[in-house]
C-alpha positions in Angstrom: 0.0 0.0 0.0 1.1 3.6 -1.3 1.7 5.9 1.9 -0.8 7.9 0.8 -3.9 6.0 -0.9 -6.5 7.6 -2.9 -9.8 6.8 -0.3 -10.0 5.0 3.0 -12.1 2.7 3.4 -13.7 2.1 7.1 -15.4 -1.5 8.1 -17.0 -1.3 11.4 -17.6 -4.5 13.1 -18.9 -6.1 16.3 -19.4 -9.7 16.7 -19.6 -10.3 13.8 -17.2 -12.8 12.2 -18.7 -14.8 9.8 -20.3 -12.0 7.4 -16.9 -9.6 8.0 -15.0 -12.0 5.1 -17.6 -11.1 2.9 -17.8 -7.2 3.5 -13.8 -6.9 3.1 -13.8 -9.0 -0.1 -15.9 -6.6 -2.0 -13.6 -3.7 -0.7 -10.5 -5.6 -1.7 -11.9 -6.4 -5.4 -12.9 -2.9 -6.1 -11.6 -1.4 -9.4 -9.7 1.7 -8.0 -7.1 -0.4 -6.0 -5.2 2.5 -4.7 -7.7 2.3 -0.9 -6.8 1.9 2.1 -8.9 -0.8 4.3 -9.5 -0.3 8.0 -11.5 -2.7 10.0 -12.9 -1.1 12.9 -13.5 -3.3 15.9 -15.9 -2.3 18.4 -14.7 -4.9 21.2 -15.7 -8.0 19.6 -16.3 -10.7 21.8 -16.5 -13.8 19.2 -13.7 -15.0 16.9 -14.1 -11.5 15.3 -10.6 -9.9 16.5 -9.0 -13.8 14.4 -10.4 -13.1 11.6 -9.8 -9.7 11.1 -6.1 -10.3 11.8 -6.2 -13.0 9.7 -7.7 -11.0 6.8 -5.1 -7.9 7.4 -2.3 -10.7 6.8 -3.5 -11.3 3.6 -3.4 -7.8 2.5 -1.3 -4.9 3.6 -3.7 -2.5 2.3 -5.6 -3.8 5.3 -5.2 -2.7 8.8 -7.3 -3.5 12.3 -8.0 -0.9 14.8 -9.9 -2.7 18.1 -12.0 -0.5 20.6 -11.0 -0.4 24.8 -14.6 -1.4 25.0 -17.8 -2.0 23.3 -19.3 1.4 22.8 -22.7 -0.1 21.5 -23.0 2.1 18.3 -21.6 2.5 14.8 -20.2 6.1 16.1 -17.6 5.8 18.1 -16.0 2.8 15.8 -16.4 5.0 12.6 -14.9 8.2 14.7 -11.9 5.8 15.5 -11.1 4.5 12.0 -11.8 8.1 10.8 -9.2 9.9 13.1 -6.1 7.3 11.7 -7.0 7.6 8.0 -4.1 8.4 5.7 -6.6 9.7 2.3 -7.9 12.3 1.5 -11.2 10.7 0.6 -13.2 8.7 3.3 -16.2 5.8 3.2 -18.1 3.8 5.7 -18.9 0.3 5.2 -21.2 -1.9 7.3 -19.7 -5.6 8.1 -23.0 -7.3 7.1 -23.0 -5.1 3.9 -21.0 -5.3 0.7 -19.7 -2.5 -1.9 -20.4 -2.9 -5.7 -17.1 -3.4 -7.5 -17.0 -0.1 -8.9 -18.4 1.6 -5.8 -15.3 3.4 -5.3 -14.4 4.1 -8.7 -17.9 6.0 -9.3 -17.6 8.3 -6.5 -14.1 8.9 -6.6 -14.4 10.1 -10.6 -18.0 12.4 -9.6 -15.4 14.0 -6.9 -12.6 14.7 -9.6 -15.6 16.5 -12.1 -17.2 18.9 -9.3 -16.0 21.0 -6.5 -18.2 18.7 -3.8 -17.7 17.8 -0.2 -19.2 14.5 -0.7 -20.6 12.4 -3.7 -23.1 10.1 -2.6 -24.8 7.5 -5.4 -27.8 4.9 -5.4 -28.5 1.6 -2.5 -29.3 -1.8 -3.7 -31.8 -3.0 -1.0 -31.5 -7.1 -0.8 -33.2 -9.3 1.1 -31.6 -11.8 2.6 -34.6 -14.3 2.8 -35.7 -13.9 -1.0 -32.6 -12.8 -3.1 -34.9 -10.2 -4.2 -33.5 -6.9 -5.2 -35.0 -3.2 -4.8 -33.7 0.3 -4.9 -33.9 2.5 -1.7 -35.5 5.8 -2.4 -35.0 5.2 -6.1 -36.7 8.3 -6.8 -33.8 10.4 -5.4 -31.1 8.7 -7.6 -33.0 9.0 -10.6 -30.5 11.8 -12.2 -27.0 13.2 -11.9 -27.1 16.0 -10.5 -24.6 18.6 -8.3 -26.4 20.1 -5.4 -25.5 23.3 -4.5 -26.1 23.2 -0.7 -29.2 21.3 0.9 -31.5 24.3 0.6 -31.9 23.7 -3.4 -33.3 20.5 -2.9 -34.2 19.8 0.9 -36.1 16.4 0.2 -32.5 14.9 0.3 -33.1 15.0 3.6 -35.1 11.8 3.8 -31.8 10.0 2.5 -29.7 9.9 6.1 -27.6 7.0 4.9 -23.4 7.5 5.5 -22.6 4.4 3.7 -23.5 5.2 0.7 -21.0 8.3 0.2 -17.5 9.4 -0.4 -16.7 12.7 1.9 -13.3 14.6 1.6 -12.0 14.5 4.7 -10.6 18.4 4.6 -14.4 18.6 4.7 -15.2 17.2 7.8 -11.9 18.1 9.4 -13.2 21.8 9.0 -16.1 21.6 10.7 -15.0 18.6 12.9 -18.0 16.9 11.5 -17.7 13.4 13.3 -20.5 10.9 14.3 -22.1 11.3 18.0 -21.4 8.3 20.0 -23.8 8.4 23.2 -27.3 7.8 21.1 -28.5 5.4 18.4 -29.2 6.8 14.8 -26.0 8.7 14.4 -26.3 8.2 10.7 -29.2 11.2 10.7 -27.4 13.6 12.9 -24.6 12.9 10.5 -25.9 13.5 7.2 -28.1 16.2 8.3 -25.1 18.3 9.5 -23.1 17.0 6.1 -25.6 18.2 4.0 -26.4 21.4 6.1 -22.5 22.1 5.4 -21.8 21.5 2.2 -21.1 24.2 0.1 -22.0 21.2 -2.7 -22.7 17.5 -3.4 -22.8 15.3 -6.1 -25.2 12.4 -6.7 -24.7 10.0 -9.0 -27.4 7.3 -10.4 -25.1 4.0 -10.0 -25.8 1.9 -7.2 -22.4 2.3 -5.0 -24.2 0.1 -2.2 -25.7 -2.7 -1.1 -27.8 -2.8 2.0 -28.7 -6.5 3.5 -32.1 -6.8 4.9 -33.1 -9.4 7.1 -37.3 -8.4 7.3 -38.3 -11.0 9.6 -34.9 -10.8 12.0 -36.1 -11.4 15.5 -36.1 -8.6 18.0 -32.9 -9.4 19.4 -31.0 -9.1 16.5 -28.0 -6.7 16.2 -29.4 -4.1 13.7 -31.1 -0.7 15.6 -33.9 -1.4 13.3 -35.3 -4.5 15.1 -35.4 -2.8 18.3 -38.2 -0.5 18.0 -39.8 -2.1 20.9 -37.6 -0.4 23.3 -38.8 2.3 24.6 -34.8 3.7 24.6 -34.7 3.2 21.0 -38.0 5.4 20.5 -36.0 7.7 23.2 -33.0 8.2 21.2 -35.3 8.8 17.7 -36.6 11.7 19.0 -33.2 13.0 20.9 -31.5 12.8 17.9 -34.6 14.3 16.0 -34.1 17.6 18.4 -30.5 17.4 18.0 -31.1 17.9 14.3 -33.8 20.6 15.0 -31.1 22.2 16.9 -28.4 22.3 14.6 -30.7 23.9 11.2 -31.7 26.6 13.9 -28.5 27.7 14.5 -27.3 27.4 11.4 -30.6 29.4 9.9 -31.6 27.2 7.7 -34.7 28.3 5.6 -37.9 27.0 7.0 -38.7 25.1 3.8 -35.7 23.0 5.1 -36.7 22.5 8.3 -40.4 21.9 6.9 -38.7 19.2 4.8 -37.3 17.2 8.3 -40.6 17.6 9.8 -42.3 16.0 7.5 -39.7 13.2 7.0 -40.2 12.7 10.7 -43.4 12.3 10.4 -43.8 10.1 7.4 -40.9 8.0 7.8 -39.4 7.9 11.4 -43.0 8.0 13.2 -44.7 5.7 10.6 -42.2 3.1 11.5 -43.2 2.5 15.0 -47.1 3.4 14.4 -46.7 0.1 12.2 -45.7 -1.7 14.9 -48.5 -0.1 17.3 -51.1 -3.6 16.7 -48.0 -6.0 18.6 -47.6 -3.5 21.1 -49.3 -3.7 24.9 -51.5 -0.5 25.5 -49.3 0.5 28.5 -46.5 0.1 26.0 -48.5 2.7 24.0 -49.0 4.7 26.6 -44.9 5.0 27.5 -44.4 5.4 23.6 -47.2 8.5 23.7 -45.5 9.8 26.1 -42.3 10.0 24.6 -43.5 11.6 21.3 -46.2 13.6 21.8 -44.3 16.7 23.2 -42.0 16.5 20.7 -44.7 16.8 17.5 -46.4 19.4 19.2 -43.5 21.6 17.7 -43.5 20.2 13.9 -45.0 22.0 11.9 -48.0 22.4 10.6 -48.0 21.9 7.1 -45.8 18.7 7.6 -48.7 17.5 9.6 -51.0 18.1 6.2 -48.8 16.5 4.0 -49.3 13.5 5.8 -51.7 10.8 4.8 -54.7 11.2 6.5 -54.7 7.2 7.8 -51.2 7.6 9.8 -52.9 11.4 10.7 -55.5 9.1 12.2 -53.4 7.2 14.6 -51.3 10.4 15.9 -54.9 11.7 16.5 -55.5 8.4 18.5 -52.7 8.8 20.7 -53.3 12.7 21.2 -56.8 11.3 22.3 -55.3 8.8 24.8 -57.5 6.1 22.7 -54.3 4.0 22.8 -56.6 0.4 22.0 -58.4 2.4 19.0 -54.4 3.5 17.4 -53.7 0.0 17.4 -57.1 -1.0 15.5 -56.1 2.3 13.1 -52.8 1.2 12.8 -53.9 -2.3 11.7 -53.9 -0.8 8.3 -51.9 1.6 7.5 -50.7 1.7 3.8 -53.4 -1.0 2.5 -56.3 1.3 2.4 -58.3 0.0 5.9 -61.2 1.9 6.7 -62.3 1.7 10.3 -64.7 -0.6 11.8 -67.2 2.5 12.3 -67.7 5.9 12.3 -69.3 9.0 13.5 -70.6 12.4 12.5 -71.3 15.5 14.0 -73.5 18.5 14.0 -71.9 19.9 10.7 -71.8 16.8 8.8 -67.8 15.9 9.6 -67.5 12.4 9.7 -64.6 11.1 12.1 -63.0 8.0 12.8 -64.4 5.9 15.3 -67.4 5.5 17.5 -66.9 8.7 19.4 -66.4 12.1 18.6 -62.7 13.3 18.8 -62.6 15.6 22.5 -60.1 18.5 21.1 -59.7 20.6 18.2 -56.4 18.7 17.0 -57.9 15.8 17.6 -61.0 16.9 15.2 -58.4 17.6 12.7 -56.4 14.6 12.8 -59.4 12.1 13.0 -61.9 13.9 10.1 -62.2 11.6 7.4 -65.2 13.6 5.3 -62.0 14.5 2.6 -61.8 10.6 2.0 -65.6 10.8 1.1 -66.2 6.7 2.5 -69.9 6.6 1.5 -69.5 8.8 -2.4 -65.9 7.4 -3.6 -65.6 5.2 -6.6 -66.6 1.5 -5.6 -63.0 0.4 -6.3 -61.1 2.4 -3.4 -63.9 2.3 -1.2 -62.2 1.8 2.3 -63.6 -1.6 3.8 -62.2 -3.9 6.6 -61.8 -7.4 6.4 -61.0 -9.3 9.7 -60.4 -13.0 10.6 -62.5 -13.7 13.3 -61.2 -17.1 13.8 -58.5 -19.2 12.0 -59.0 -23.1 12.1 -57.2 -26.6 10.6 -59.4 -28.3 8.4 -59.2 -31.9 7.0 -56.9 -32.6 4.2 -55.2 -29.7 4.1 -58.1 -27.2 4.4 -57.9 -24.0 6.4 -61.0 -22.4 8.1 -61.9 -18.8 8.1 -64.8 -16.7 9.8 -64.7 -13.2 8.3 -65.8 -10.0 9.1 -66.6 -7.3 6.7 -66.9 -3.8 7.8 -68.6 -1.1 5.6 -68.0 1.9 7.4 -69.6 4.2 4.2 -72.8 1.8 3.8 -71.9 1.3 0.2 -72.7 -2.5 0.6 -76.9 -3.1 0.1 -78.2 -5.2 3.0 -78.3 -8.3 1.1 -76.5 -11.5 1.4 -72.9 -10.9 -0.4 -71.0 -12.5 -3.0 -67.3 -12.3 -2.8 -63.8 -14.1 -3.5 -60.6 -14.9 -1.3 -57.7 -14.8 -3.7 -54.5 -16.1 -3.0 -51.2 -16.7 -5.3 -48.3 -18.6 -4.8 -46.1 -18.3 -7.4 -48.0 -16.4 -9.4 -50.7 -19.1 -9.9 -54.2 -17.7 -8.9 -56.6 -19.9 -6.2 -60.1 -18.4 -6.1 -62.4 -19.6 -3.5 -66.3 -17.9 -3.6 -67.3 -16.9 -0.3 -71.1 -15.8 0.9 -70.6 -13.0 3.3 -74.8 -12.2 5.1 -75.5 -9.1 7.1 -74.7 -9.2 10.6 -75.8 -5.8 11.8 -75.6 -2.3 10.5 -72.7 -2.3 7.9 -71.2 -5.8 9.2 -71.3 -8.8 7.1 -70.1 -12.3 8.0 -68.9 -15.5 6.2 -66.9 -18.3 6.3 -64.5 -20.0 3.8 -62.8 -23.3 3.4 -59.1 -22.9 1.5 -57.6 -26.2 0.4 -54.2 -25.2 0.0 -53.7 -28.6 -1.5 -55.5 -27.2 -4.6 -52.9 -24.4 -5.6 -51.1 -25.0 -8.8 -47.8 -24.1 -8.2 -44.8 -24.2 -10.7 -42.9 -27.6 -11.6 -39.7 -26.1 -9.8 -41.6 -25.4 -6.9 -42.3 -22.4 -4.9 -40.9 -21.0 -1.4 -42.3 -18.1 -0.2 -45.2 -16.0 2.0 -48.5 -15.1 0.7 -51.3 -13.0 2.1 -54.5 -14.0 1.2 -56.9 -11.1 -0.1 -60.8 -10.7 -0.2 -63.2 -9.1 -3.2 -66.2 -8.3 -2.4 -68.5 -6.8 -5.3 -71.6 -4.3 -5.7 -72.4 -6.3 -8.9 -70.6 -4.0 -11.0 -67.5 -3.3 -9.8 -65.0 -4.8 -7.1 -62.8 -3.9 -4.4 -60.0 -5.7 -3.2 -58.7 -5.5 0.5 -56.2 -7.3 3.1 -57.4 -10.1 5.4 -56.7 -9.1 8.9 -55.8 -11.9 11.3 -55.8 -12.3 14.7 -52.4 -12.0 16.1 -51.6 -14.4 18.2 -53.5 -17.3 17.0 -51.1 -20.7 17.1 -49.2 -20.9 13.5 -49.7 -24.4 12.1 -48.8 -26.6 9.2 -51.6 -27.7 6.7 -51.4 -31.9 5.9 -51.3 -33.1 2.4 -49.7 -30.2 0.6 -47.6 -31.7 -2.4 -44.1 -32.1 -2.4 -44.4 -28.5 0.2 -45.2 -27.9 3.5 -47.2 -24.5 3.9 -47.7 -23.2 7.6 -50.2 -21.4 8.3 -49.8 -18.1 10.4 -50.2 -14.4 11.6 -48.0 -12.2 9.8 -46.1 -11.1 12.9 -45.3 -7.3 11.9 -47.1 -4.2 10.5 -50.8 -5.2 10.0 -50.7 -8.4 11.1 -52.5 -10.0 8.2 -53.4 -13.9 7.4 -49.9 -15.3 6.3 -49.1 -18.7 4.6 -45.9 -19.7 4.1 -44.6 -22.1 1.5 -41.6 -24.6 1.5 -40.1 -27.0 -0.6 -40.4 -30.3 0.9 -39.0 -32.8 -1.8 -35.2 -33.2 -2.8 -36.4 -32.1 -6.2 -38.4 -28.5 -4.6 -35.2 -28.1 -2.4 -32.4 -28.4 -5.1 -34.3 -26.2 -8.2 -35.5 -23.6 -5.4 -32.7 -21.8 -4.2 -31.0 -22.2 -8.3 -34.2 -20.5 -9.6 -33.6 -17.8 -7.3 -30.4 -16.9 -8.5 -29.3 -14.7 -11.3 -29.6 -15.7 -15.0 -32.0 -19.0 -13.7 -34.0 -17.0 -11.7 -35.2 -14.3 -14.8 -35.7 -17.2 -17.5 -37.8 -19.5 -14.9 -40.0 -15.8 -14.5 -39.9 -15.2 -18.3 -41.0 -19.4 -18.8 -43.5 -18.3 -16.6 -45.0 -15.2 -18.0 -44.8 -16.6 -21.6 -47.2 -19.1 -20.3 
């Protein structure tokens, strides 16, 4: 290694030995090779500290830095690696995440063509239960574009990712710019200060990053992500949310900025834990309430109307101390869930819920007359489906009570025709299903799904699917999630061919009816995980299509 390399490359690490080979390798096979690579060790207690010494004996571009003790964040292991780097050009890498090969070249060249601070390209989001592939806020990579300081295009802000950039370290040496290293989600104290800071920035369209994501990880896992459920964790959201308040205010930032943050707070940070709201004990909500409330009373106020009126609803909720109804509202957010009922007042608003909201904010959160549930086109009228009970049937048969809500009266009080749909591997089951009034807007049914019947493809199929109900008007139809109960015992189905399919609550967000498929043969498990790879994978989904 040159005494002076071109970028430094920083991979911070903690317990975490058998996925550190794999982040170093795609820094060592990068196409710029004049890097330096330092493994950041945040006092690893498993065979970590081996194999990073191991690695830096292979390479001398490579060298290990190890932590006194565990500091419990990404901070303090970034700030050590970032204080010994010999470039002049600095990027962070996760140990559980990889760089594309040119990921270093791309951002190195966008540096040498612009004046920036930082050059910062596009995320490749990948599961790591599917293979499947997505971009992360694709929208915002979309173009090449320099930025000249964040005020020319605030929305940036929603992109608080460190990884995924190249900074010059003259850059954060003049402003001392380092992560903080006492609270979780350094990375959007970080960026927000970056961008607040830089004169300019370059983004670049390339993906120059690629983020693992393990969706059903349990709680205990390493990643801040899975530990919403601690009340700290929703503690340190919102401290670092004022220390980024803090810092545009004294750095007069124009409003529309700080508007921006608001409303990414609000739409992003907030909407992640009012997801979790239906797995969450009411004296859990009530802690969580707690927390946040005080701080959105100083958000603004048109961040607040930019929001969608549905995760409005459940804010509103809490503001109410109706902690039981925001988990029934946040049952389903983003699948267009309408409540189980509603209620008007003297002026014609309609609100959500049985009982009229107590406060002015809470009027104006829970109004739903904009959403016009009894006028709208039949399509996106806003019904709610629930599973009132979930049972094992004989050979392979699952059996469902259902419970239709029709909080707009658009159904007539008739018995009902409708469909459950479900599609595993793109092949279509269809099951009729006779829903009968049950009271005023409330319909009820029940459905027998023989799994056993789905036609599934020859290679076999592993995956989840959440069964979906249509109900009709006798012209048109509307299509909406199946809500399940969540803590009903999962269970496998018998007779399934050549799979076993368990049957189960969906664990996370709405909590919907989940079934899960697995190859069961030697065939299933053998073409499975091939199909799902590469250049197999997009001719099997072409073979498919064409038929």
């Amino acid at each position: 290694m040159t005494a002076f390399p071109d970028v430094t490359v920083t991979v911070i690490v903690h317990d975490d030995a058998e996925r550190l080979p794999r982040a170093v390798a795609s820094v060592r096979a990068q196409t710029h090779r004049d890097i330096e690579i330092v493994i950041s060790d945040d006092h690893s207690t498993d065979a970590t500290p081996k194999v990073a010494a191991e690695l830096a004996a292979r390479d001398d571009r490579i060298r290990v830095v190890r932590l006194e003790r565990n500091s419990g964040g990404c901070g303090a292991p970034r700030n050590r690696a970032l204080e010994t780097a010999r470039a002049p050009y600095l990027m962070f890498l996760d140990s559980d995440d990889e760089l594309p090969p040119r990921a270093v070249e791309l951002l190195l060249a966008a540096h040498a063509e612009a004046d920036a601070d930082f050059t910062m390209g596009a995320v490749e989001r990948v599961r790591t239960d599917t293979g499947d592939v997505s971009g992360w806020m694709p929208h915002l990579f979309a173009r090449r574009r320099t930025v000249r300081g964040i005020e020319d295009e605030p929305r940036l802000l929603f992109e608080p990712l460190s990884t995924n950039k190249m900074y010059r370290k003259e850059f954060l040496d003049r402003h001392a710019l380092r992560f903080p290293e006492d609270v979780h989600y350094e990375d959007q104290l970080f960026s927000a200060r970056a961008y607040t800071l830089a004169r300019a920035f370059t983004v670049i369209t390339e993906p120059v990053y690629r983020w693992y994501i393990a969706p059903h990880a349990p709680s205990g896992a390493a990643t801040i992500s899975n530990r919403r459920h601690l009340i700290s964790n929703v503690r340190d959201r919102i401290t670092v949310a004022r220390m980024i308040d803090d810092f545009l205010a004294g750095h007069g930032v124009p409003a529309a900025v700080r508007e921006e943050k608001d409303h990414k707070f609000l739409s992003h940070d907030l909407r992640l834990y009012a997801g979790d709201l239906p797995h969450r004990e009411v004296a859990w909500i009530e802690r969580f309430a707690a927390e946040v409330l005080p701080y959105l009373e100083g958000l603004s106020p048109t961040a607040f109307r930019r929001m969608r009126r549905d995760e409005r609803v459940v804010v509103g909720l809490l503001r109410e101390g109706r902690y039981e109804e925001a988990r029934l509202a946040a049952r389903g957010l983003g699948h267009g869930t309408g409540p189980r009922r509603t209620v008007t007042d003297g002026d014609g608003r309609t609100y959500w819920g049985g009982t009229l909201p107590r406060t002015p904010q809470g009027r104006d959160d829970l109004d739903l007359t904009e959403l016009d549930l009894a006028g709208c086109p039949f399509g996106s009228a806003r019904f709610r489906h629930e599973i009132t009970r979930v049972g094992r049937g004989e050979d392979g048969a699952v059996e469902l009570r259902l419970r239709t809500y029709d909080p707009g009266r658009r159904l007539p009080l008739a018995p009902l025709p409708a469909r459950l749909h479900v599609s595993p591997g793109g092949r279509r089951l269809t099951v009729p299903v006779r829903m009968d009034p049950a009271g005023r807007g409330v319909f009820e049914g029940a459905v027998r799904l023989d799994v056993t019947a789905a036609t599934l493809p020859a290679h076999g199929f592993q995956g989840v699917r959440h069964p979906v109900l249509e109900v009709t008007d006798g012209r048109a139809g509307n299509t909406g999630v199946l809500l399940a109960p969540l803590d009903f015992a999962p269970f496998e189905v018998a007779g399934a061919r050549r799979h076993r399919v368990t049957v189960e609550p969906e664990g996370r967000e709405a909590g919907r009816l989940q079934l899960r498929w697995r190859p069961a043969g030697v065939v299933g498990r053998l073409l499975v995980p091939a199909v799902r790879r590469g250049p197999v994978r997009r001719a099997a989904k072409a073979l498919l299509a064409a038929r």
